[in-house]
C-alpha positions in Angstrom: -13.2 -63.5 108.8 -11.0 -64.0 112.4 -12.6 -62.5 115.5 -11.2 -59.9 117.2 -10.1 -60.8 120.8 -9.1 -58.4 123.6 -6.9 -59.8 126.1 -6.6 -57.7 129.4 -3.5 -58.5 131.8 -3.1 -57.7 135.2 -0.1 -57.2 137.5 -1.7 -57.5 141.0 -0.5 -55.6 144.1 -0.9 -53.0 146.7 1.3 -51.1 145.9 1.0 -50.8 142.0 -1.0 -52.4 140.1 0.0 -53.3 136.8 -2.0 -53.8 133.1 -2.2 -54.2 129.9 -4.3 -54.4 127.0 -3.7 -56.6 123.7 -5.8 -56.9 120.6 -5.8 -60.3 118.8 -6.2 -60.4 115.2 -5.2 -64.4 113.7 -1.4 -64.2 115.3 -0.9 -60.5 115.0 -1.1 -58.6 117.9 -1.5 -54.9 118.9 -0.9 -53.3 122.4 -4.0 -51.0 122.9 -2.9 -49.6 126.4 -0.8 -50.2 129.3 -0.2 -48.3 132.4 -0.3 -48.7 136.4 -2.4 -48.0 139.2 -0.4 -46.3 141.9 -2.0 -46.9 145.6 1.2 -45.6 147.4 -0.8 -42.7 148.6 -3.5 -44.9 150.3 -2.6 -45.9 153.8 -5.9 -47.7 154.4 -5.7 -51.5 152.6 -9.7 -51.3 152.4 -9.5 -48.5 150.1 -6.4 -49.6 147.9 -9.1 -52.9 147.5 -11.9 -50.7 146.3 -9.3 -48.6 143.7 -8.3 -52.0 142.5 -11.6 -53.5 142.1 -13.3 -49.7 140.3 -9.5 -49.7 137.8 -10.1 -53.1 136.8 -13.8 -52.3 135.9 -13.3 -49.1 134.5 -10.8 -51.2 131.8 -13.4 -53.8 131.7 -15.8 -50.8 130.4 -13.7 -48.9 128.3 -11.8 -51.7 126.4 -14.6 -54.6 126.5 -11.7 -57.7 127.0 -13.2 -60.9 125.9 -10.8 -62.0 128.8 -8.7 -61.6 131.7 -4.8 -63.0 132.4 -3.8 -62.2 135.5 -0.4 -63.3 137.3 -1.5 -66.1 140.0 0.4 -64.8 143.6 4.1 -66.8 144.4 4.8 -68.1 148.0 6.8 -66.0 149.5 8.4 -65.5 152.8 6.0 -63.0 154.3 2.8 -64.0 155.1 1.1 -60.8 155.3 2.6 -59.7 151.8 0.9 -63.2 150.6 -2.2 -62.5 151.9 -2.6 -58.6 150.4 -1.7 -59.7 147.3 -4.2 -62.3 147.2 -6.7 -60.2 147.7 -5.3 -57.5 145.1 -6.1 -60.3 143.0 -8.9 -61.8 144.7 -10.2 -58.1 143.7 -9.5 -57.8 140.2 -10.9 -61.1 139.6 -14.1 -60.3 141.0 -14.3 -57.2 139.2 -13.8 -59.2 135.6 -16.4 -62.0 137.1 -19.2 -59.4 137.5 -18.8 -58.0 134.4 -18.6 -62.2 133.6 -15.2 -61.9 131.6 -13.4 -65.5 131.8 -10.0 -65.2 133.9 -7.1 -67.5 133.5 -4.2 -67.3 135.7 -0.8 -67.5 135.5 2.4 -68.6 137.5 4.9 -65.5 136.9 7.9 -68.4 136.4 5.1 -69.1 133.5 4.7 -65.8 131.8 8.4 -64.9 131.8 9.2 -68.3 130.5 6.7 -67.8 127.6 7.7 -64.3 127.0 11.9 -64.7 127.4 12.1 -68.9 126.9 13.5 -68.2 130.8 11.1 -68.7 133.9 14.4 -66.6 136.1 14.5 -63.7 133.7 13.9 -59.8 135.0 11.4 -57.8 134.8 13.6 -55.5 132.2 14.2 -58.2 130.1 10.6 -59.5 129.7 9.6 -55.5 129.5 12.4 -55.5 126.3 10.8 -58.9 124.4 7.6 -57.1 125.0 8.5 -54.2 123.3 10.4 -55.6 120.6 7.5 -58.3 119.6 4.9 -55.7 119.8 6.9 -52.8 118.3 6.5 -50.7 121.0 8.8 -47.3 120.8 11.2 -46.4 123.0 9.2 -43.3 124.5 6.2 -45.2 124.8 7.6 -47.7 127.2 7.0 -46.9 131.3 9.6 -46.8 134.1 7.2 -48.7 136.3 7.9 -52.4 135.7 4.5 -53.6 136.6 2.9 -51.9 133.8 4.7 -54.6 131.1 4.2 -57.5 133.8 0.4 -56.5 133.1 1.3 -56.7 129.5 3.4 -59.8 129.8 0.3 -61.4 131.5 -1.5 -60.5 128.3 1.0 -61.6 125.6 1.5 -64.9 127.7 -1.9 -66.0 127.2 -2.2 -64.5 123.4 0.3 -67.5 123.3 -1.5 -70.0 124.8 -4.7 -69.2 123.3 -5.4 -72.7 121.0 -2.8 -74.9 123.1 -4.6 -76.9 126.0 -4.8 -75.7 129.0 -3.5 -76.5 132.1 -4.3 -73.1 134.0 -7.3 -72.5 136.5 -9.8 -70.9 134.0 -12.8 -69.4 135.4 -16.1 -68.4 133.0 -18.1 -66.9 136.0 -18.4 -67.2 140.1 -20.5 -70.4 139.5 -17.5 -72.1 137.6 -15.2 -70.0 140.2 -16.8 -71.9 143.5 -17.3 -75.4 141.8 -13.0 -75.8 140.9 -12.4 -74.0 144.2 -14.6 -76.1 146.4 -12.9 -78.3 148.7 -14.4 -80.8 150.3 -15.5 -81.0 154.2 -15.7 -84.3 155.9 
């Protein structure tokens, strides 16, 4: 008999936060959920930080994922930008290593080139692969990008589940600190 597996996929930001849920049966797949977390009404970063972190375990407690994907941060221009979505992710990551739920990230140019076979392609067309491989309707599908980039983070590792690995993978903060340590002469 094959093991279910719950994948959770996060979309980390500031702004909006992005998930979604998959269920793993063998090769078929299932979307249980997907949605956003909207902190555009928070003016205080702390705060956005502390939504992030009690969203990420309140899916962590309602879904039980047997693992987290979550989209690893790009370099970009802006520093500051950088270093708030770091810790959005910093925070999600914490919340799914407390509740000790392994995390593997993912380059974005990584999960779109798994989902479209194109590391440049949009956000609307990994969001329409998504919903035509997991038979998601029309209706069912939301206007905020970021809740199939949670999704695609999801589906990206369903696909690399059984392939070696060449992501950071993380099964608690002990294995966190000891392939993050660097070394101090």
């Amino acid at each position: 008999m094959e093991k279910e597996n719950i994948i959770l996929g996060i979309d980390p930001g500031t702004t909006i936060m992005g998930y979604g849920i998959l269920k793993v049966m063998g090769n078929k797949t299932e979307m249980l959920a997907m949605g956003v977390l909207d902190l555009k009404k928070y003016t205080d970063h702390y705060l956005k930080l502390q939504r992030i972190f009690a969203r990420t375990l309140s899916l962590i407690d309602e879904f039980h994922p047997d693992c987290l994907a979550i989209e690893a941060p790009f370099f970009g221009k802006n520093v500051q930008s950088m270093l708030k979505l770091g810790r959005a992710q910093g925070v999600a990551m914490s919340a799914a290593l407390y509740r000790d739920i392994p995390i593997t990230e993912y380059a974005p140019l990584k999960i779109k080139m798994a989902i479209t076979g194109n590391g440049n392609a949009s956000k609307e067309q990994v969001a329409d692969m998504l919903r035509r491989y997991l038979k998601i309707p029309e209706e069912s599908m939301l206007p905020q990008l970021d809740a199939t980039d949670g999704l695609a983070a999801a589906y990206c590792h369903f696909l690399q589940i059984g392939r070696p690995q060449s992501q950071k993978a993380y099964t608690g903060w002990k294995d966190y600190i000891a392939k993050n340590q660097t070394k101090v002469k």
